[in-house]
VOBA-970215 format. One line per field, with one value per residue (C-alpha): residue number from 1; residue in three letters; x, y, z. Coordinates in nm, 2 decimals. Layout:
<pts>
num = c(NUM ...)
residu = c(ala ...)
xx = c(X ...)
yy = c(Y ...)
zz = c(Z ...)
</pts>
This chain:
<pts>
num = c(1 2 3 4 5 6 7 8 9 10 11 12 13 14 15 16 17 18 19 20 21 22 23 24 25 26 27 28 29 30 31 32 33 34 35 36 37 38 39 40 41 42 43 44 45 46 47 48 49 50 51 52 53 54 55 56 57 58 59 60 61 62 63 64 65 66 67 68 69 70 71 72 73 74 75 76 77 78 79 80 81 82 83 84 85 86 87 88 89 90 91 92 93 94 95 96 97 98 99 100 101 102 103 104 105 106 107 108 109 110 111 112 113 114 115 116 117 118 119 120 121 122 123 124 125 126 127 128 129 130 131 132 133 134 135 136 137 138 139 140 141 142 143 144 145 146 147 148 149 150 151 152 153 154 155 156 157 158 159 160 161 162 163 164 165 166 167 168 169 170 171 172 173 174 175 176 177 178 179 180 181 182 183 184 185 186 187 188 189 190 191 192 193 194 195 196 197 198 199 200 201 202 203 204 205 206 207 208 209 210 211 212 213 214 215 216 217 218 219 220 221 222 223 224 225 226 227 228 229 230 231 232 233 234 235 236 237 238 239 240 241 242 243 244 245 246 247 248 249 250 251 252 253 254 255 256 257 258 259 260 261 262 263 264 265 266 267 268 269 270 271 272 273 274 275 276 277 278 279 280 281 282 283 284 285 286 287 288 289 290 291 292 293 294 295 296 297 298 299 300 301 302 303 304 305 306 307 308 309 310 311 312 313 314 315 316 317 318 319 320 321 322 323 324 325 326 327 328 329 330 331 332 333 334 335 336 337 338 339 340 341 342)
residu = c(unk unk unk unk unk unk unk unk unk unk unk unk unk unk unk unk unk unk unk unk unk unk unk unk unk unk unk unk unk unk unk unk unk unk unk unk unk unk unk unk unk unk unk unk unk unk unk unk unk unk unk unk unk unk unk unk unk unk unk unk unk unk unk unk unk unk unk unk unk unk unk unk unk unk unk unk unk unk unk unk unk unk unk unk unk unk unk unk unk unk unk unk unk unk unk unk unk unk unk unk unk unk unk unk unk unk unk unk unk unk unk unk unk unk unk unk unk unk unk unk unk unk unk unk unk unk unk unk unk unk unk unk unk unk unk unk unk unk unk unk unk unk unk unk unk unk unk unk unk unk unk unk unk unk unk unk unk unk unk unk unk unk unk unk unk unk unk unk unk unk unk unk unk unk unk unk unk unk unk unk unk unk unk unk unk unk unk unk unk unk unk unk unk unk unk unk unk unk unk unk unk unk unk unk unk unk unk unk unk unk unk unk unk unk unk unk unk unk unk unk unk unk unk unk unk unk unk unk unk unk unk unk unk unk unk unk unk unk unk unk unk unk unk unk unk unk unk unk unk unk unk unk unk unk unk unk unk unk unk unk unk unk unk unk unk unk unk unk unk unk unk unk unk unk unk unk unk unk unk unk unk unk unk unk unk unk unk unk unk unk unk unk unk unk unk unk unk unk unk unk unk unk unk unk unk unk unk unk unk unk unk unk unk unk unk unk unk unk unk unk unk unk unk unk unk unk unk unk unk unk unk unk unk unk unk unk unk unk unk unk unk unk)
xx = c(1.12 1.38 1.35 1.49 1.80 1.90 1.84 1.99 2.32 2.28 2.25 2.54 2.78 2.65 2.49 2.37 2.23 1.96 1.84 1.51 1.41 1.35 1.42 1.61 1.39 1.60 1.40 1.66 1.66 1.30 1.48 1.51 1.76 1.88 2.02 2.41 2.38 2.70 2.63 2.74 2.53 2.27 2.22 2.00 1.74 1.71 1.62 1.34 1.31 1.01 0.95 0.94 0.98 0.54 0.55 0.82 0.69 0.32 0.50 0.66 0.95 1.15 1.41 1.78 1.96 2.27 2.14 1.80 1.61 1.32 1.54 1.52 1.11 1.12 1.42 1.26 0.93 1.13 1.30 0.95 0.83 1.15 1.07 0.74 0.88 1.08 0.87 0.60 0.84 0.85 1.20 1.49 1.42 1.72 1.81 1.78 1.40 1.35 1.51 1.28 1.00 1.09 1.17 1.53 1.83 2.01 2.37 2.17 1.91 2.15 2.35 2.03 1.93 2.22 2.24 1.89 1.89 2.25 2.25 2.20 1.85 2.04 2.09 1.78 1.61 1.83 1.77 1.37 1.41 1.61 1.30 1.09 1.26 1.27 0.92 0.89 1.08 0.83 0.67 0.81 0.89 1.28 1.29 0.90 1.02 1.33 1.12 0.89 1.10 1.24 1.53 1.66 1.80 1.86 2.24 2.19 1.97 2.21 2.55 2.38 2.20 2.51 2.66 2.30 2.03 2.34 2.19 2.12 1.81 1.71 1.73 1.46 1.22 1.18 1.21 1.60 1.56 1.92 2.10 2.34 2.37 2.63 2.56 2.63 2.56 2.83 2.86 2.99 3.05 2.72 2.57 2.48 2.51 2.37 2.60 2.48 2.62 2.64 2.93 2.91 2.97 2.77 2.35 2.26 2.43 2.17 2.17 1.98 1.83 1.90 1.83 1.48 1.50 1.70 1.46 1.17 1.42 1.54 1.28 1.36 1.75 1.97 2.12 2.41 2.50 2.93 3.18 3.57 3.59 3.34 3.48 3.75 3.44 3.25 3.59 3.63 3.26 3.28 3.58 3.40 3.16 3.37 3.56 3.33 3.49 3.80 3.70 3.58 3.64 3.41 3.23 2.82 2.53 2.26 2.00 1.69 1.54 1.77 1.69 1.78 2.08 2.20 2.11 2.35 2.62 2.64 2.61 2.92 3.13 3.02 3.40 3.41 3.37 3.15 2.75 2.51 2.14 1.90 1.82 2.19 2.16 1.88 2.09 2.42 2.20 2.11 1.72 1.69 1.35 1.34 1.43 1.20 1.25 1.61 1.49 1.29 1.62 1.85 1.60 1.58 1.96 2.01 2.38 2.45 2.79 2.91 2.68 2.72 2.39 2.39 2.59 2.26 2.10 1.85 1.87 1.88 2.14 2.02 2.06 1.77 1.60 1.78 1.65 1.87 1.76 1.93 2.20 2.40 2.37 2.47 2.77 2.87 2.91 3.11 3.36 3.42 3.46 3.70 3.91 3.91 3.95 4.28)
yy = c(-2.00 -1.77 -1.66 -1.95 -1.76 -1.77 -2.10 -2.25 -2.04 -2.19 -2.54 -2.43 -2.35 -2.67 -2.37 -2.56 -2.22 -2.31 -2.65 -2.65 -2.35 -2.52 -2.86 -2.97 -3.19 -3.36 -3.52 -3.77 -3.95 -3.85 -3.78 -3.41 -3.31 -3.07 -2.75 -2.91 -3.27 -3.38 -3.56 -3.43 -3.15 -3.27 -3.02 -2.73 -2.85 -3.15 -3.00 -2.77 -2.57 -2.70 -2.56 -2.88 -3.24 -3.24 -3.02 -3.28 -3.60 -3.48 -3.44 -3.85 -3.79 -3.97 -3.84 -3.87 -4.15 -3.94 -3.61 -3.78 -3.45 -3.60 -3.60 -3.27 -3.21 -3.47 -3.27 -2.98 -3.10 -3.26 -2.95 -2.75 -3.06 -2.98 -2.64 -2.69 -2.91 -2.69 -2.36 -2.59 -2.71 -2.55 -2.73 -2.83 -3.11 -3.38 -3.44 -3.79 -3.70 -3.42 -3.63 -3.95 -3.72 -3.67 -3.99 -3.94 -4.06 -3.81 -3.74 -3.73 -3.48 -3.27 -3.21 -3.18 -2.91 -2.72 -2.72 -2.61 -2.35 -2.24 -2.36 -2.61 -2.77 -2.71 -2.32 -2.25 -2.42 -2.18 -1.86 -1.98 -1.96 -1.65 -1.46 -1.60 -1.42 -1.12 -1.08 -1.16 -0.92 -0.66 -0.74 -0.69 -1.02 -1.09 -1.45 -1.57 -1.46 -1.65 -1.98 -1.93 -1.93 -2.26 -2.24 -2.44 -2.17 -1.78 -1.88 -2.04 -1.77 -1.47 -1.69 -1.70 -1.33 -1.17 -1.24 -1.19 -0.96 -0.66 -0.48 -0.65 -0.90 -0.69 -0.35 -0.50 -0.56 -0.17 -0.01 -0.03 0.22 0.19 0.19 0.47 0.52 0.81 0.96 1.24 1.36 1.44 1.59 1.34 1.39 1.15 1.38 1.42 1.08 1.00 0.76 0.57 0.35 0.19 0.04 -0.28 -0.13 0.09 0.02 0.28 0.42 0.62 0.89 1.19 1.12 1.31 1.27 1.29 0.94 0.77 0.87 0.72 0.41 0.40 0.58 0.49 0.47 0.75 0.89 1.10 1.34 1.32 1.35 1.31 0.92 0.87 1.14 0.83 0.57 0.87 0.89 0.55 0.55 0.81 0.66 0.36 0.59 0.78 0.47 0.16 -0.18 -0.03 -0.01 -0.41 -0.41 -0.14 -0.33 -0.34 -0.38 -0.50 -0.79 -0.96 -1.26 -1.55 -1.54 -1.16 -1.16 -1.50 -1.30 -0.99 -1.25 -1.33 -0.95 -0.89 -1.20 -0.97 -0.85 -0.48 -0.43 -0.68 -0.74 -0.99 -1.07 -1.15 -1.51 -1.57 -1.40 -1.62 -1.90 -1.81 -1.81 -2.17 -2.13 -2.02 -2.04 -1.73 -1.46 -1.19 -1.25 -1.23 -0.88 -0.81 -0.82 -0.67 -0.35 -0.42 -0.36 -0.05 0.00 0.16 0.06 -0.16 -0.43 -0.37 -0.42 -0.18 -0.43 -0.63 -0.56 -0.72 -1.01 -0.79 -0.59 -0.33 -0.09 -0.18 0.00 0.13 0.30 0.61 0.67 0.51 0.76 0.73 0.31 0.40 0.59 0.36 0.07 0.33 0.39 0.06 -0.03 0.23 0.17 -0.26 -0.25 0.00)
zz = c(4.63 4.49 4.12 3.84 3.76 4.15 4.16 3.90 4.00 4.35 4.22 4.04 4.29 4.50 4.78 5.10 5.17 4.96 5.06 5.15 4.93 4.61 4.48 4.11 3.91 3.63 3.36 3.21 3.52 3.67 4.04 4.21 4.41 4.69 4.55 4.74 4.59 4.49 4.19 3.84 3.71 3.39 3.16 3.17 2.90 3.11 3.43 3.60 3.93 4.15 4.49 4.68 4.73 4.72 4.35 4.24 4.34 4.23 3.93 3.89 4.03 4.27 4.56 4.51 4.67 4.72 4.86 5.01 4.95 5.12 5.40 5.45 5.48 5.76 5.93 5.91 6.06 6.33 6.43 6.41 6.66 6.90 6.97 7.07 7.31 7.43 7.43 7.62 7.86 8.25 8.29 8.10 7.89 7.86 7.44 7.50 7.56 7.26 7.03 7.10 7.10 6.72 6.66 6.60 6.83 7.03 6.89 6.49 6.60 6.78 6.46 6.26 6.50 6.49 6.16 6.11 6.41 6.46 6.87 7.06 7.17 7.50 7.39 7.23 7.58 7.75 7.53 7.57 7.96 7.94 7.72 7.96 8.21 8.05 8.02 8.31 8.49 8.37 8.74 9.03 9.17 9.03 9.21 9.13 8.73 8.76 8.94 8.67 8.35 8.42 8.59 8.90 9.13 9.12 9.08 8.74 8.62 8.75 8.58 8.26 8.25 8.33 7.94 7.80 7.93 7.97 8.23 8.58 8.59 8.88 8.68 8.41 8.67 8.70 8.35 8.39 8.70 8.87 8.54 8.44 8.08 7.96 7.64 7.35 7.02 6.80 6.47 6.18 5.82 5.77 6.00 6.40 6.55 6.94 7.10 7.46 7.66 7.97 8.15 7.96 7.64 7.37 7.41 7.13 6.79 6.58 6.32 6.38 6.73 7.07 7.43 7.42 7.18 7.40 7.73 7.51 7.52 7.81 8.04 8.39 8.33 8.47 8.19 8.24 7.92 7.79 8.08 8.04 8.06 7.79 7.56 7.44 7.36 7.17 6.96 6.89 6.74 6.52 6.36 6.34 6.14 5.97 5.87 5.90 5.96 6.13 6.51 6.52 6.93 7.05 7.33 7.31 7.52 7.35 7.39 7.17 7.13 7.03 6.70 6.67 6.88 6.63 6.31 6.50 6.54 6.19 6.11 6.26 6.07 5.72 5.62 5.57 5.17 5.13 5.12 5.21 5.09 5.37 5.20 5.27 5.62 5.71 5.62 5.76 6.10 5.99 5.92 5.54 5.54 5.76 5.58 5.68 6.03 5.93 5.81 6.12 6.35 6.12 6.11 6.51 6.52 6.79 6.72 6.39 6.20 6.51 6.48 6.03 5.93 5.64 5.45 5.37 5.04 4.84 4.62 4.28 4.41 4.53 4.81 4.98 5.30 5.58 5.90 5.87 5.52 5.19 5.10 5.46 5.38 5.07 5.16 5.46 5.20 4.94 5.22 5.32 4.92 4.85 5.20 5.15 4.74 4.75)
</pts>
């Protein structure tokens, strides 16, 4: 539950960020509501912060009829139910089957889902079968890995790895042997940056690391140090760095799990100049709830800059950690500041 003063601002403001997080208990009226009820605010000597609908109603008090509060617990444990379902599945499973298994109809539980999520139940089936193949393809049988992840045929699994794995299916199976990554190291006024990528687009943007980091990385790749056609994607990336937010079309290769490639997504919608806290990251990728896994990919981030997340602080304010140390994140958020506020 965030502290009371975050709270009561988000009640405030009418945040649907926040709904699930705490609940508004109003004593006049002995209801509590969401933290985005529509109804007129009471006033603040008539109302306290609890941290759920259990703490309120423990407490005598009964669920708005406007915002249905207790609406959102039974979502919440539906969704939960969903995804078992889905993890547990070998095959696809139809919505009209997920959503009877929680006891919701089909078109309702989709939008519940979604909005819980951020995809799909059919894209979070999808990016469950394509982890599955992933791990998969640590062995070295490519079509018993695809068989085995769930999908119908080699051609379904090859149309949608294409867009998300990066590199070839075929190219995880062995350590990402057959796989040419180019790369350099180049000095910066932030300091030495190592820049890699592979013909898809830029796989690795670090401070302070050279080819030996990448190897450990990338150990069965080819990797192939500067050359003339790379020289233009090296500049673009340090005037990404030496300017962030300006270069917002530098292509990337990079893959995680669902989750972390969602949380990446919404990295990249943060305008230059401006910060986010990690509750509202968490949210942004619609689950608020998880807001240290929303830390957990933003530190799993393997571009620097390009995928922005440096502009993530804490909920006080404050800088926060970064991987590359506090004073580059620190500078990387002055420049953008200084470039968007004149």
């Amino acid at each position: 539950m965030p502290a009371e003063a975050e709270a009561l601002a988000a009640f405030e403001r009418r945040d649907r960020a926040f709904d699930g997080r705490f609940v508004v208990c109003v004593t006049t009226t002995m209801i509590y509501c969401r933290p985005s009820c529509p109804a007129r605010r009471p006033k603040a000597e008539n109302m306290f912060i609890a941290a759920g609908n259990e703490e309120a109603e423990a407490k005598g008090f009964r669920a708005c009829l406007r915002c249905r509060p207790d609406q959102t617990a039974r979502d919440a444990k539906a969704v939960v139910g969903a995804i078992r379902v889905l993890q547990g599945a070998e095959e696809r499973v139809a919505l009209s089957d997920l959503a009877t298994s929680v006891g919701y109809s089909p078109d309702h539980f989709s939008r519940v889902f979604l909005r819980a999520t951020g995809m799909t139940p059919a894209a979070y089936g999808r990016a469950i079968r394509m982890e599955r193949a992933r791990d998969a393809l640590g062995g070295e049988d490519v079509t018993g890995a695809i068989s085995q992840a769930g999908f119908g045929s080699a051609s379904r699994f090859y149309d949608q790895a294409k867009d998300r794995l990066g590199m070839e299916p075929s190219a995880w199976a062995k350590g990402g042997a057959g796989v040419t990554i180019r790369w350099a190291t180049v000095a910066t006024s932030l300091g030495p940056i190592l820049v890699a990528a592979t013909d898809k687009g830029v796989c690795r943007l670090s401070f302070g690391e050279d080819g030996d980091d990448l190897r450990q990385r990338f150990p069965n790749a080819e990797l192939v140090e500067g050359g003339d056609d790379f020289a233009n994607l090296v500049r673009q990336v340090v005037g990404a760095v030496e300017q962030p937010g300006s270069a917002p079309d530098i292509p990337l290769d990079v893959r995680g799990t669902a989750f972390q490639e969602r949380i990446w997504v919404e990295l990249r919608k943060i305008p230059a100049g401006e910060t986010r806290t990690y509750a509202e990251l968490a949210a942004s990728a619609g689950n608020p709830r998880a807001v240290r896994a929303a830390g957990g990919a933003n530190g799993a981030n393997s571009v620097a800059v390009l995928i922005p997340c440096h502009r993530v602080v804490r909920s006080d304010g404050s800088v926060g950690g970064y991987a590359y140390g506090t004073a580059i994140k620190s500078e990387l958020l002055a420049r953008e500041r200084d470039k968007w506020e004149t």
